[in-house]
LODREN-372928 format. One line per field, with one value per residue (C-alpha): residue in one letter; y negated, x negated, z negated. Coordinates in Angstrom, 3 decimals, decimal comma, m for minus. Each point is the difference from the previous one (the first is absolute). Example, Ala and Ser with C-alpha at 12.3 -4.5 7.8 and 13.67 -1.06 7.14 Angstrom:
REM residues 2
rest c(a  s)
v c(4,500  m3,440)
u c(m12,300  m1,370)
w c(m7,800  0,660)
This chain:
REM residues 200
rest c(x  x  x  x  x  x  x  x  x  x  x  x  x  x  x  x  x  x  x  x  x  x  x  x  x  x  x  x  x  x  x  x  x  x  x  x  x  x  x  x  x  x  x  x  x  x  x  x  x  x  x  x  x  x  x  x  x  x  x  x  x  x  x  x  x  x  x  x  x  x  x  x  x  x  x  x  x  x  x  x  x  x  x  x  x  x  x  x  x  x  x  x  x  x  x  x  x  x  x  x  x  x  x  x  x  x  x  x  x  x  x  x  x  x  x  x  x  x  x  x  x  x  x  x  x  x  x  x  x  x  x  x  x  x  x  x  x  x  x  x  x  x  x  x  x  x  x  x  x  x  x  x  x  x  x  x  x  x  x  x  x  x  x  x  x  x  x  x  x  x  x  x  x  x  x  x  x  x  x  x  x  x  x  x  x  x  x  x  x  x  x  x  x  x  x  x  x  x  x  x)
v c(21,841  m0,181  m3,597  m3,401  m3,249  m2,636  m3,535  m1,855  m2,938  1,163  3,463  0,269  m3,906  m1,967  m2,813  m3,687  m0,332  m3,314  m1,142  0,345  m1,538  m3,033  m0,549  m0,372  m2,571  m2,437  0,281  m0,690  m2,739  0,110  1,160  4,059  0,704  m1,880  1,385  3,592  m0,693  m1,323  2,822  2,826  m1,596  m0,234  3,354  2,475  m1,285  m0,378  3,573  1,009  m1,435  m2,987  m2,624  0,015  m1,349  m4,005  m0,090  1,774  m2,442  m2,332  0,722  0,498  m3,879  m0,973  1,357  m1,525  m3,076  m0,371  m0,694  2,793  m0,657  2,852  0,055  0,638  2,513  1,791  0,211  1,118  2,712  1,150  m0,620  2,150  2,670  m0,074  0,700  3,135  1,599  2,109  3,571  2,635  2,540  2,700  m0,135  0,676  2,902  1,317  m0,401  2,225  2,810  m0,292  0,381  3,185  1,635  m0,360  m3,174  m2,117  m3,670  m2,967  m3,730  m2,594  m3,167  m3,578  m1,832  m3,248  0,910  m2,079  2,177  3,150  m1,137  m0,211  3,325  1,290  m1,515  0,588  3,644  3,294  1,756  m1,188  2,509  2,291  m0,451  1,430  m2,364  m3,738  m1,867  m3,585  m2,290  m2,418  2,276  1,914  m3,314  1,076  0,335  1,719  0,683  m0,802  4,059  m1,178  m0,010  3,867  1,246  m1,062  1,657  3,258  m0,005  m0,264  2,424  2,198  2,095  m0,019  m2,502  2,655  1,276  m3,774  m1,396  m3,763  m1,621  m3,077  m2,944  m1,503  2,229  m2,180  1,812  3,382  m0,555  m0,636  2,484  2,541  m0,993  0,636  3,877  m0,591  0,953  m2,426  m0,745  m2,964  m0,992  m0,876  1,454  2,265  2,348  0,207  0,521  3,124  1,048  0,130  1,442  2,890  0,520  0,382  2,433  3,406)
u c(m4,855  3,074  1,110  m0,505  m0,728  1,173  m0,998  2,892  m0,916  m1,104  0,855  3,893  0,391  m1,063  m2,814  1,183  0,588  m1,285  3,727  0,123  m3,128  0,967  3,536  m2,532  m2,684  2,901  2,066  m3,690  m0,230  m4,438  m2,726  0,560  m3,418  0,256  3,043  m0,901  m3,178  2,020  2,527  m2,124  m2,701  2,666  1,871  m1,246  1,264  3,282  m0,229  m0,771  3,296  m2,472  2,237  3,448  0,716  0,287  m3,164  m1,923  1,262  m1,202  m3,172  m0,107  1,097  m2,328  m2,487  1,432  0,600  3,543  3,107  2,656  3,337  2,727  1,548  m3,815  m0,885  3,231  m0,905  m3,078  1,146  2,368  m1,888  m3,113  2,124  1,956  m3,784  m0,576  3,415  m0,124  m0,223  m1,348  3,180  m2,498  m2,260  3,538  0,781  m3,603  1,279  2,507  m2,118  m2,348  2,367  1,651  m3,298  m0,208  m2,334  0,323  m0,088  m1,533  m0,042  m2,884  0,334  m0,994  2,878  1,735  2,845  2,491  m0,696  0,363  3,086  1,476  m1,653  1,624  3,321  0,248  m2,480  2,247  m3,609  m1,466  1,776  m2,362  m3,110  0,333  m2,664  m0,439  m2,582  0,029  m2,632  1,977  1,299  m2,639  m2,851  m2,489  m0,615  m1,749  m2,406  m0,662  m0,640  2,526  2,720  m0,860  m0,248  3,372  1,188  m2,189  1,840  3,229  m0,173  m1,360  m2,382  m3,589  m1,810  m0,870  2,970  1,605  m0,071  m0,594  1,347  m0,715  m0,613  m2,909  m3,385  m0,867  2,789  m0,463  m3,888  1,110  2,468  m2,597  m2,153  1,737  0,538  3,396  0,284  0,581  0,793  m0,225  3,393  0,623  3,239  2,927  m0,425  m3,656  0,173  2,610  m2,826  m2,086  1,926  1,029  m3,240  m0,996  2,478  m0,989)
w c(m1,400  m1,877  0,028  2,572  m1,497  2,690  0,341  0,976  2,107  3,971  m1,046  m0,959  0,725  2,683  m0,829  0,851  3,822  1,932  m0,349  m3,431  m0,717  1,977  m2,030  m3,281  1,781  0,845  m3,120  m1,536  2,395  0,317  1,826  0,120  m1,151  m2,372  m1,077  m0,136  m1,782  m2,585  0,428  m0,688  m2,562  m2,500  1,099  m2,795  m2,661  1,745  0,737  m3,470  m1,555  m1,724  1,715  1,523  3,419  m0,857  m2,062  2,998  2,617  m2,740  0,057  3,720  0,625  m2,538  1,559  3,434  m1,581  0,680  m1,842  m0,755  m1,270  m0,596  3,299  1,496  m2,367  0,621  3,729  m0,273  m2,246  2,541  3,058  m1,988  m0,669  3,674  0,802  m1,852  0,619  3,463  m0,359  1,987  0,961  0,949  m3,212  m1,753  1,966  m1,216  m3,532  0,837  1,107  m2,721  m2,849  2,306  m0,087  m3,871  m0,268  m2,854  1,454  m1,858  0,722  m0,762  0,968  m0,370  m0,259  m1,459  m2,328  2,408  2,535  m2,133  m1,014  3,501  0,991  m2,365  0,381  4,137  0,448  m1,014  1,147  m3,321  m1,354  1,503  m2,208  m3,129  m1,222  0,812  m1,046  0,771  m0,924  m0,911  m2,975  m0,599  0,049  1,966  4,028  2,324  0,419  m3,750  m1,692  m2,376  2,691  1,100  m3,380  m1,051  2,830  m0,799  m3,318  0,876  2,651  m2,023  1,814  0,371  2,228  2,799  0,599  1,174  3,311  0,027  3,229  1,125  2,943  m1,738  0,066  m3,473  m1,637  1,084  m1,022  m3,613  m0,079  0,848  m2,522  m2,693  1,452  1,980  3,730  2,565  3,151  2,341  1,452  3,550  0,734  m1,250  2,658  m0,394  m3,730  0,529  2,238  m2,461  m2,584  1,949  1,199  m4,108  m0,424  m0,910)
């Protein structure tokens, strides 16, 4: 193994707490199934840079069948990415320890170009991947093979010798199809477990 590939989302960052969740339903103002349904059916191509954030929550009320004027749309936007923004202090201590051993650290993850953009702007850690690849720039998602190939380029080493780490067993299943490690994530602490149990 000479590099990690991370997911971000329920790995580095938290997933959307209750709370969270809650501040979208009633700025949506409907039935919260309803609401996600319509959330995540027209995620992907959200998450592949196809649309920006007012023409997703565009489709999303059409599909509710509700109006949205600018002021919505703009909380939704902010409420969305509110959601997506709590990170994990001890998954970026891990970060740390990898690069110390001599890692190379990747990132792949499905995300909104918004919510790249204030990564970017507000996470010094970043700084700590020397590749990124973000499906919103790079136009595919996981677990599309597209996504992990990009990645497999840019970090360029061979399949087998990248850890793919990630919340969602789907994702890990693709990765390792196309020859990559991986590794089901539940914790930072049990993934450092891991990892040092690997070591030679």
């Amino acid at each position: 193994m000479k590099a990690v590939l991370f997911d971000l989302f329920g790995v580095i960052a938290r997933v959307q707490s209750a709370e969270s969740q809650a501040v979208l339903e009633r700025t949506a103002g409907v039935d919260p199934e309803r609401f996600w349904e319509a959330y995540w059916s027209q995620r992907a191509p959200y998450d592949r840079g196809e649309v920006t954030g007012p023409g997703y929550w565009q489709k999303v009320s059409a599909q509710l069948g509700i109006p949205l004027d600018a002021r919505l749309t703009a909380d939704l936007i902010s409420a969305d990415l509110d959601s997506w923004s709590e990170i994990d202090p001890h998954a970026v201590e891990l970060l740390d320890h990898l690069v110390d051993r001599g890692l190379v650290l990747g990132l792949l993850s499905n995300i909104p170009e918004e919510l790249a953009a204030r990564y970017e702007a507000t996470q010094p850690w970043l700084e700590r991947f020397a590749v990124r690849c973000l499906s919103c720039r790079i136009g595919s998602a996981k677990p599309e093979p597209a996504a992990y190939q990009w990645c497999v380029r840019a970090l360029e080493l061979a399949p087998e010798d990248i850890l793919f780490v990630d919340d969602r067993a789907d994702n890990v299943r693709a990765a390792r199809e196309l020859g990559l490690q991986g590794h089901l994530f539940t914790s930072p602490e049990e993934l450092r477990a891991a990892l040092e149990a690997a070591s030679p």
